[in-house]
N, C-alpha and C positions, 0 to 999 in steps of 0.2 A: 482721573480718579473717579471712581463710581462710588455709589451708594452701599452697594453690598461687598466691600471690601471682605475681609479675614479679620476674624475675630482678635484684639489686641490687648496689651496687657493691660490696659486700663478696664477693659471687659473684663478679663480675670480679676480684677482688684474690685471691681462690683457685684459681680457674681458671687466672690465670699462675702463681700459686705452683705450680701442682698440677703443671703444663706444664715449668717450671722445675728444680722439686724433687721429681719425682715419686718420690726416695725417703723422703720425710719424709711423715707423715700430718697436715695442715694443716687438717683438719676444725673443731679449736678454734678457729680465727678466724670459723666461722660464729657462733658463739655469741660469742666476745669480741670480736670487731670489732663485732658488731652492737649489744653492750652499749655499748661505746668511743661507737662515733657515737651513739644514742641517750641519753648519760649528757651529752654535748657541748651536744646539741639540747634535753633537757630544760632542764639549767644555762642555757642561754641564756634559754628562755621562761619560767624561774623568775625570773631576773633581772629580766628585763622589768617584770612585776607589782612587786618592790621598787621598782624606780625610781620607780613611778610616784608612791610615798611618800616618796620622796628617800633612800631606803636603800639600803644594799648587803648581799651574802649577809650577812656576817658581824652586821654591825646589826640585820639581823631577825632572826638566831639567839638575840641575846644579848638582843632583845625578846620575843620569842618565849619564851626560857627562862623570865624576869623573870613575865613575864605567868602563866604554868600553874603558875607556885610558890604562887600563891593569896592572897589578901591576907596579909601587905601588899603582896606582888608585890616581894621584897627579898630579895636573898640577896648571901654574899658572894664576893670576886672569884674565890677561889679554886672554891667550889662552881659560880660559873658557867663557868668552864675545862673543869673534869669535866661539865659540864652540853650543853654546844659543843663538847667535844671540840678546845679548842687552848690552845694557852699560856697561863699568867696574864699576860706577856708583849703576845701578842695580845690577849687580853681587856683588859685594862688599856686598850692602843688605841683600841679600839672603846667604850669607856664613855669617853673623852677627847671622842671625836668624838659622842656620844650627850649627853653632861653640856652641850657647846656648842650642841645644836639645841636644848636645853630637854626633852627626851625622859627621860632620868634622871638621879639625883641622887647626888651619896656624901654618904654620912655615916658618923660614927661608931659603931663597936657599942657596945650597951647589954651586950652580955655579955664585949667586952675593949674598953679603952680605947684600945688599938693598933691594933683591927684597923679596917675600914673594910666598908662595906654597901653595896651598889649595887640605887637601888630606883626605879623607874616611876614617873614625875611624871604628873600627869592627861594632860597633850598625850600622854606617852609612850603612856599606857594606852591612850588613842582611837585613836590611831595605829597601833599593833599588832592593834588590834582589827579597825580597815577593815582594814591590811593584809593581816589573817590570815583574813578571811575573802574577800577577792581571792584570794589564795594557795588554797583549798579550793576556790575554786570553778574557777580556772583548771589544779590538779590534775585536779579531775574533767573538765574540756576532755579534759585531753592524752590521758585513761583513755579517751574515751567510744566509741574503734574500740574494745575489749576487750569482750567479752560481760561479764555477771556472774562466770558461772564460769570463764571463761579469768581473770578478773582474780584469785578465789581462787586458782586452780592456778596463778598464777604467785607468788601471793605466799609459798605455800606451799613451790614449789621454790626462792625467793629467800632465806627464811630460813631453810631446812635446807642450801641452800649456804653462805649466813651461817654459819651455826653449824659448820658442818665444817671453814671458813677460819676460826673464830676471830674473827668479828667481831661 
């Protein structure tokens, strides 16, 4: 991918603005409109690869987490929340729908007799497994325009903007 690409819609969507507004500096939509559609187009081709396991985002996150916790591959609802970054609310959901395909299991903790443990059944484990290696390899599809080093220097300026937003 080069520098001087062909002009794109996000250019058209600045070029009126700029025409429009030209007291305002509209320059940040080169970079965040392009982020916006590209975050739109990735979600989509991520999704795709889920389906094809009968998942959705949120189900392969919360296999996904299950899975890199290491045997037993079991943690509980609350830690997979912080883990996925959503509700125990949401999570709870998603182990509903997870416990009925056969994929994982609750049981009870061995260290409170209250609490509950949400852990990877073998179909689960297979299943994440194909998954997640569809998922790494159709990652590296969507990378393969990006040189090596374009793909460092972007990961680089992505997590020092991370980090200046706090995220």
């Amino acid at each position: 991918m080069d520098a001087m690409t062909a002009p794109d819609r996000v250019d058209a969507i600045v070029a009126q603005w700029e025409r429009e507004r030209p007291d305002l500096d509209v320059s940040p939509m080169q970079v965040i409109g392009r982020l916006h559609r590209l975050a739109d187009a990735l979600r989509e081709e991520l999704l795709a690869v889920y389906r094809r396991f009968g998942l959705g985002e949120g189900e392969f996150d919360l296999l996904a987490a299950l899975r890199r916790t290491g045997e037993p591959f079991a943690a509980a609802p609350g830690e997979l929340a912080r883990h996925t970054m959503v509700t125990t609310g949401a999570v709870t959901k998603r182990v509903d729908r997870l416990v009925a395909s056969g994929l994982v299991a609750r049981s009870g903790s061995a260290d409170d007799g209250r609490g509950r443990v949400i852990r990877l059944t073998d179909a689960g484990r297979r299943v994440i497994d194909e998954a997640y290696t569809a998922h790494i390899a159709n990652e590296e599809r969507l990378l393969a325009a990006l040189a090596p080093a374009q793909r460092r220097a972007l990961e680089a300026m992505l997590r020092e903007w991370g980090a200046a937003l706090g995220l």
